[in-house]
GUROTI-299712 format. One record per residue: residue in three letters; x negated, y negated, z negated of N, C-alpha, C, O in turn. Coordinates in steps of 0.02 Angstrom, whole numbers, plus 50000, padded with zeros to 5 digits. Example, Ala and Ser with C-alpha at 12.3 -4.5 7.8 and 13.67 -1.06 7.14 Angstrom:
<pts>
ALA493405028449610493855022549610493405016549610492885016649577SER493585011249646493165005349643493554999849606493304994349598
</pts>
This chain:
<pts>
UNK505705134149263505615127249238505185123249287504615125249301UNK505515116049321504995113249342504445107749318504575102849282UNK503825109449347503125105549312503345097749305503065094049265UNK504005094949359504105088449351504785089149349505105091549396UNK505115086749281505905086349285506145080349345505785076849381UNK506895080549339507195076549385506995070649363506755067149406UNK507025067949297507045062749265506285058949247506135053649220UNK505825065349278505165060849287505065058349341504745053249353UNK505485063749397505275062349471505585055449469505225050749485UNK506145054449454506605049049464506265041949461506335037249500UNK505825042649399505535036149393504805036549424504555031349445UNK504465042149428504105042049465504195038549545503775035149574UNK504655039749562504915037349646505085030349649504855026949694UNK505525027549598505755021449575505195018249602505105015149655UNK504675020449534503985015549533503765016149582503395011249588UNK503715020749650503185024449680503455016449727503065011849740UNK504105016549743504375013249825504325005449775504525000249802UNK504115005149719504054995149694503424994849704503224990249741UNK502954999649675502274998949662501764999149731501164997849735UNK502155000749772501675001849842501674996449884501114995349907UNK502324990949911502304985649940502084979449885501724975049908UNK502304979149815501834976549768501174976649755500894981949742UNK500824970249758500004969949777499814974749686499244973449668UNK500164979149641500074981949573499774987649581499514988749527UNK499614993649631499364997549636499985004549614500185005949558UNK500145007749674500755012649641500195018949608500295022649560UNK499625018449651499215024649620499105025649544499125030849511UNK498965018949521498885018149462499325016249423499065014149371UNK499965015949424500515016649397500695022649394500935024849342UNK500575028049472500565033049441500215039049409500325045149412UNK499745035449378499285038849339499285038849268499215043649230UNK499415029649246499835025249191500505030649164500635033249110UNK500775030749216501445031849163501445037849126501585038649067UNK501275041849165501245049149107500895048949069501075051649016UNK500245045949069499935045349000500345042148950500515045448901UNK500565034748959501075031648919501615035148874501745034548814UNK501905039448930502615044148901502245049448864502485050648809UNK501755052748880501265058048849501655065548886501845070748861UNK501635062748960501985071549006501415072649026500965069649055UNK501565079448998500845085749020501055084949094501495088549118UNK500595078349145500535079749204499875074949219499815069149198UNK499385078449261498755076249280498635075449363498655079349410UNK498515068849356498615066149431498225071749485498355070549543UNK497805077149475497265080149522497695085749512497535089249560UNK498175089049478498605094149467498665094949549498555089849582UNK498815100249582499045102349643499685099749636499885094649665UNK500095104149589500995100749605501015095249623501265093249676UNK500675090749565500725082449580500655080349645501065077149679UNK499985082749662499835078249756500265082249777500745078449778UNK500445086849794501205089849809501695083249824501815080049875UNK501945082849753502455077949744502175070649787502475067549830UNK501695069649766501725060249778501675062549867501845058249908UNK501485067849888501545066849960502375066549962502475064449905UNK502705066949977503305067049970503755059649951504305057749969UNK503145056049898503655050649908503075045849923503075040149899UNK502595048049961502365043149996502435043250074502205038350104UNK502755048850113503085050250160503395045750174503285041550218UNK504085046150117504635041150112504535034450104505025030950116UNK503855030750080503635022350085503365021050150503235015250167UNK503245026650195503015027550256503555025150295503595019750323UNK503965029450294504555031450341505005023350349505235020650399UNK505015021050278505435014550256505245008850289505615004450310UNK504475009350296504065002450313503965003850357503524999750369UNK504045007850418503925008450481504865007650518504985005150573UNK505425010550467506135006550512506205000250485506574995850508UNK505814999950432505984990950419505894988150478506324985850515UNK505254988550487504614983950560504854986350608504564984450659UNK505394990750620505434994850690505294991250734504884993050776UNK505644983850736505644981750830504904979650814504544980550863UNK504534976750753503934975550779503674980750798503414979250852UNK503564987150787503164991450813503434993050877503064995350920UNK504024992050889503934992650966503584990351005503304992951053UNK503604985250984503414976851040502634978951031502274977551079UNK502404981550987501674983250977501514989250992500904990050996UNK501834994251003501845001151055501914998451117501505001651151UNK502194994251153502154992151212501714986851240501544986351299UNK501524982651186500924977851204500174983451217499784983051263UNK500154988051165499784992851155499534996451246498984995951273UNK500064999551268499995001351320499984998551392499825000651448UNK500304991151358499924986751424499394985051424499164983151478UNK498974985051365498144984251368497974989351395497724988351451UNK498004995151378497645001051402497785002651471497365006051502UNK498425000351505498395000351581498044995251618497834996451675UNK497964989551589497444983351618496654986451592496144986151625UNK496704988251552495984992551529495624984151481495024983351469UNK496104979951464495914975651432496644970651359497204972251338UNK496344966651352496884964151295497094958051329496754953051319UNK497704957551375497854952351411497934946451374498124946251315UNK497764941351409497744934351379498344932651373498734933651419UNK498584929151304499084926951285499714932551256500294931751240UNK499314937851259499814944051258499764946051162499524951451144UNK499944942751128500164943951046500124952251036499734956651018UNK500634951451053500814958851054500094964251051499794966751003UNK499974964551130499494969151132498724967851072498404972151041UNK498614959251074498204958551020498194963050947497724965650917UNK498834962750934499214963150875498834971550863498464973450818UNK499084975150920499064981050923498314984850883498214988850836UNK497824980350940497274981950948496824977650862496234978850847UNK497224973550826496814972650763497324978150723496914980250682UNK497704980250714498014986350679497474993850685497244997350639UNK497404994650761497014999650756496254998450742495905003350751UNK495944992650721495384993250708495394992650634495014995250593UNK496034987850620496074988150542496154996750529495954997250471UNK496335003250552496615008650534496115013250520496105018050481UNK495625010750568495085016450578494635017750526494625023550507UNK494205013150493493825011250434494285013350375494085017950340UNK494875010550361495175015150302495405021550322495625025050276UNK495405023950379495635031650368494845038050351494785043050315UNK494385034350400494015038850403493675038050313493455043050284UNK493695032450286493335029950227494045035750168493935038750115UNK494535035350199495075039550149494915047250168494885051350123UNK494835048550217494535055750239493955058150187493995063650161UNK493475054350176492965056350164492905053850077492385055550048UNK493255050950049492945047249993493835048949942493945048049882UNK494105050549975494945052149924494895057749868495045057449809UNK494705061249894494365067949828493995065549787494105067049728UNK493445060949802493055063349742493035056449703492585055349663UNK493595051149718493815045549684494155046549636494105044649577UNK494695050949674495115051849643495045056449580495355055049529UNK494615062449582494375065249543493885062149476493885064049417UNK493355054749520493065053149445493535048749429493305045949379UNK494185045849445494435038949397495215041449377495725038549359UNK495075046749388495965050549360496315048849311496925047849314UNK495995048349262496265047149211496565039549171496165034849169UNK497045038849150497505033449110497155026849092497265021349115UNK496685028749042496295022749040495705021649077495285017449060UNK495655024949120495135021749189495645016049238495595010449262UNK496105021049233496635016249272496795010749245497065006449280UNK496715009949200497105003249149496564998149163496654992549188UNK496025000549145495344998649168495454991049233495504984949230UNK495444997449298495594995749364496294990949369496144987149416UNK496634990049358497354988949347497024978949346497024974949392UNK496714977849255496414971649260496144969649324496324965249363UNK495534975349325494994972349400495454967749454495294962149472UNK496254972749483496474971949541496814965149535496934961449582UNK497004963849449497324958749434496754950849465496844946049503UNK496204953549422495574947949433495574945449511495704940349542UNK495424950349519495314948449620496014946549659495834943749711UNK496464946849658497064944249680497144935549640497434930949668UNK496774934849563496884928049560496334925749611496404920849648UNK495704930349607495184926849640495414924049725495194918849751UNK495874928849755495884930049807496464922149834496474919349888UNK496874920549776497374914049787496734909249768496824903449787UNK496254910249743495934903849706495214901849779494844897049785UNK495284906349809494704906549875494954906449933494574906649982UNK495884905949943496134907350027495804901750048495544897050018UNK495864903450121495744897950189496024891550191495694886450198UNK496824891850184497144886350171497654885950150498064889950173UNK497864881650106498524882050065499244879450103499354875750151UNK499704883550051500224885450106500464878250121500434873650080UNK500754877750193501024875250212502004875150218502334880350219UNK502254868950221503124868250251503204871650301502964869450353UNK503404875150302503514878450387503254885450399503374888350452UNK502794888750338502394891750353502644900950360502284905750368UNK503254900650354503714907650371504244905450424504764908550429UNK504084898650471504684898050525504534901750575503954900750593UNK504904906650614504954910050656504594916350635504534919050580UNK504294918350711504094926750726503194927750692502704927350730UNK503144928650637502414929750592502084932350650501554929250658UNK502244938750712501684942750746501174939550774500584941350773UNK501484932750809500854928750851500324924950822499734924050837UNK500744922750772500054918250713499664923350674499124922450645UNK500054929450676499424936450623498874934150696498394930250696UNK499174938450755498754939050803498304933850827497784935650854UNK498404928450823498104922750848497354919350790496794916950802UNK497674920750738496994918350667496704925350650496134924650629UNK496874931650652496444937150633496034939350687496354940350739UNK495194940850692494974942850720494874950050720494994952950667UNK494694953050768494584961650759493924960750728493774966550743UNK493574959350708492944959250642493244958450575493004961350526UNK493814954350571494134952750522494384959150512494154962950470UNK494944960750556495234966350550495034971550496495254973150441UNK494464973650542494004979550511493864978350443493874982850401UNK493714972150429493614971950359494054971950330494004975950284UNK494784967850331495134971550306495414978050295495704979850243UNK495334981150341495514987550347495044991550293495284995650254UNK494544990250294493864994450257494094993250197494184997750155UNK494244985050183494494986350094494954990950074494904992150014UNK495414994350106495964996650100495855005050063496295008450037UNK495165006450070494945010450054494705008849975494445014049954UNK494685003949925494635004149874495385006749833495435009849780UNK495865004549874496725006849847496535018449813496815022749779UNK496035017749845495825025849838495865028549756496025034349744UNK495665022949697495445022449652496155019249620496415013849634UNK496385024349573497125020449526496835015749493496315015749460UNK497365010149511497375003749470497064997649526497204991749516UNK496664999649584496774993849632497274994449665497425000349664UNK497844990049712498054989749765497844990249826497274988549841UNK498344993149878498204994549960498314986149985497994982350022UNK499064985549934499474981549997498994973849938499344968749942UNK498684973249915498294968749876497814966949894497664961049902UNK497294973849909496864972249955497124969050017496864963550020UNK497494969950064497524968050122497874961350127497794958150179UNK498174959450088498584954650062497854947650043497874941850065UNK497574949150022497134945049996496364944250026495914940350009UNK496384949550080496204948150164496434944550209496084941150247UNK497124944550212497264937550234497384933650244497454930150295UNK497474932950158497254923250146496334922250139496134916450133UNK496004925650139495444924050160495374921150214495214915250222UNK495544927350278495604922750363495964918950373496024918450434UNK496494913050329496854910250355497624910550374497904907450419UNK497914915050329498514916350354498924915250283498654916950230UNK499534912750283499974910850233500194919550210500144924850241UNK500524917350120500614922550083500934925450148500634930050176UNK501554922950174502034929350209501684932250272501974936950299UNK501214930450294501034931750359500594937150326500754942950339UNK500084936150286499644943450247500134948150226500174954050243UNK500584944550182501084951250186501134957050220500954962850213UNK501474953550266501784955050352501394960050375501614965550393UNK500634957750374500024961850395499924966450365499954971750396UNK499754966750286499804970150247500184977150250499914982650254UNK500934975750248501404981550280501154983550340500894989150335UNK501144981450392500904985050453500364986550458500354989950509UNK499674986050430499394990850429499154996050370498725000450369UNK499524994250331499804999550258500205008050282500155013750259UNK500615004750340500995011350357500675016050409500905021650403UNK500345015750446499965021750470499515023350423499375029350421UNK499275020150389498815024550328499095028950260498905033650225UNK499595024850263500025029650206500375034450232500625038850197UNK500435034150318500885038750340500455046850351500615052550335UNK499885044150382499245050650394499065052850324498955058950321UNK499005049850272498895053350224499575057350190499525063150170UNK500065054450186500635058950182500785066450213500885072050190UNK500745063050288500965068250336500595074850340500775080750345UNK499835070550337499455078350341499285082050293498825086050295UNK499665080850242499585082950162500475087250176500675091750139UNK500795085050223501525086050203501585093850199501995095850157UNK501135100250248501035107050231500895107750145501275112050123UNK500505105050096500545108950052501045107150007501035108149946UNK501485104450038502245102849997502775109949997503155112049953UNK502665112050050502815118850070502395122950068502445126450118UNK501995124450038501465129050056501475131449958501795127949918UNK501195136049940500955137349843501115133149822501705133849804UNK500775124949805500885120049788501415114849769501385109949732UNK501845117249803502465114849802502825119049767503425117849763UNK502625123249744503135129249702503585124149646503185121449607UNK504015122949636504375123249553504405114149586504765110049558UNK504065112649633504455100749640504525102049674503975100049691UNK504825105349744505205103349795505835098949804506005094749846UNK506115101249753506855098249709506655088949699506725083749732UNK506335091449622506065084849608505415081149676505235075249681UNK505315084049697504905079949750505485073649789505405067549797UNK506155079149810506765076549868506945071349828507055066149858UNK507025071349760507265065149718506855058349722507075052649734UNK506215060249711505695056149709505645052249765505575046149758UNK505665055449830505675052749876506185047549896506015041849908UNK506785049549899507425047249886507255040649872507185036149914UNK507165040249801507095035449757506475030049761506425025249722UNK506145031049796505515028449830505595023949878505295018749889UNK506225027549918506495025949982506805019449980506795014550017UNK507105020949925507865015949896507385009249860507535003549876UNK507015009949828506485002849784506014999949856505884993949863UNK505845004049896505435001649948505664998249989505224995750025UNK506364996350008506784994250045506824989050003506434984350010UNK507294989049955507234983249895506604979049879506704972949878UNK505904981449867505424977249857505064972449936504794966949936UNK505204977550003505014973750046505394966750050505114961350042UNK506144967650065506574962850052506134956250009505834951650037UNK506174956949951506074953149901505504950849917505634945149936UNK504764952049923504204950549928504014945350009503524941650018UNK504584946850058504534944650114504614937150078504174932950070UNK505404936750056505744933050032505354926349982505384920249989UNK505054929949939504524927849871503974920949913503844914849911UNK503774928149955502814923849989503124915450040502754911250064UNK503704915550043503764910750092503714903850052503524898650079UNK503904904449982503614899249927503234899149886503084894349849UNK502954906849886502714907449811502024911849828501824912949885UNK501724914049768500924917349775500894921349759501414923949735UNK500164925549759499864931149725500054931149633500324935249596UNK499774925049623499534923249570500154927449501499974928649443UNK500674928549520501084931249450500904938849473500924942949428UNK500804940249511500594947649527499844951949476499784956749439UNK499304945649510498934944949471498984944649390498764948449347UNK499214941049387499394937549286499524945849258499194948849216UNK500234948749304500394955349281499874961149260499904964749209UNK499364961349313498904966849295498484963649250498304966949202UNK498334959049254497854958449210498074958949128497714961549084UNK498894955049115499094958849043499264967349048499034970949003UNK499594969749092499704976049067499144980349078498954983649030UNK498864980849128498144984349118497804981149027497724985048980UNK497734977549024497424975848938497694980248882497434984348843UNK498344977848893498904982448842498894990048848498924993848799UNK498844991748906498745000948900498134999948902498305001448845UNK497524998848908496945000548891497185001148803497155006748777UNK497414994948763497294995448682497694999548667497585001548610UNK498275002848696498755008648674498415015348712498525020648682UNK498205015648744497535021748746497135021748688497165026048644UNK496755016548688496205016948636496285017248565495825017848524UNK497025016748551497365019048474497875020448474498145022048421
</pts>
């Protein structure tokens, strides 16, 4: 018998590939739902991080061939800095490169060190429901405090040079550092970063934009180097349901990037927001009776 049927993984993955480019928090959705349904499954369970590595692999994998040619152009701006031994002027690209990796560093080492024992005190359903409001609050806060409101024009052409040109590498970092609250079910990754920058100045689609790109090396290192105990004890009885999950992660993550690119070029945070803040309410009072 496995610890996760097909038909949990299924929606587990669904949610996993909506809830992760959605500023809603997939962590805390997937912490939410089994409590909701009432499946004997506990987010700190071994199988489980098993599983979600697996279909967080696959939100990895999705959002890095989405962006492909950008990451080229930023693998190669990348290494023309480092052969000039500087960040050439006028060079986007290599800029680009070099606020990604400073945005990367602060949330990985902050996820290195602080992912266990977050995850361990806020595990549970209605902590998450809890958090869920919070992430809602600060995403209205975060449309109600941007830099500047959107403009006509403000998704015409190539987003890389205007990320690169209004984000500073101080900025960066701080964004990057928030990214480390996503640690805790019921905030967002791509929310936090999203609402970093419209702080510095950058329209919904351009934070987006950012958002995804530096969302995916962090979701990818934590995946990847988790991806041994998928195969290893841990993985005993979801390998199956893991492949589904993923799958299915794969397939909504493709679908929600689409859409959200699409969304920010007219529209805001703000219904994102509205969302957590009612359904986090509502499972807090269906927890609490």
């Amino acid at each position: 018998m496995h610890p996760i049927s097909y038909l949990q993984a299924l929606i587990l993955g669904l949610t996993q590939g909506i809830a992760e480019p959605f500023p809603v928090s997939s962590l805390g959705h997937g912490v939410i739902i089994p409590g909701l349904f009432g499946w004997d499954i506990h987010q700190n369970d071994d199988y489980f991080l098993a599983f979600l590595v697996a279909t967080h692999c696959a939100t990895a994998l999705v959002l890095f061939f989405y962006f492909l040619d950008d990451w080229v152009r930023i693998f190669k701006g990348f290494f023309r800095s480092v052969s000039v031994r500087a960040i050439p002027a006028g060079d986007d690209d290599a800029r680009l490169a070099w606020l990604l990796i400073v945005g990367t560093i602060p949330a990985g080492i902050l996820g290195l060190a602080l992912q266990h024992p977050l995850r361990t005190l806020f595990a549970s359903a209605e902590t998450a429901s809890l958090f869920l409001i919070l992430n809602g609050i600060l995403l209205l806060a975060f449309e109600r405090l941007r830099r500047r409101r959107p403009e006509r024009g403000d998704g015409d052409g190539d987003s890389d040079p205007r990320i690169a040109r209004r984000v500073s590498l101080r900025q960066a970092a701080a964004i990057g550092t928030a990214q480390a609250a996503a640690l805790v079910p019921g905030i967002s990754r791509s929310g936090m970063t999203m609402g970093g920058g419209l702080l510095v100045g950058l329209s919904n689609e351009d934070a987006a934009k950012f958002g995804f790109l530096l969302a995916t090396p962090v979701i990818a290192a934590a995946g990847f180097l988790k991806l041994p105990e998928l195969f290893g004890s841990a993985g005993d009885g979801v390998r199956g349901p893991a492949l589904v999950g993923a799958l299915a992660a794969a397939f909504t993550t493709v679908l929600a990037v689409r859409f959200l690119l699409r969304w920010f070029r007219t529209n805001r945070l703000t219904p994102f927001g509205i969302y957590c803040v009612v359904a986090g309410i509502v499972c807090s009072l269906i927890f609490a009776f």
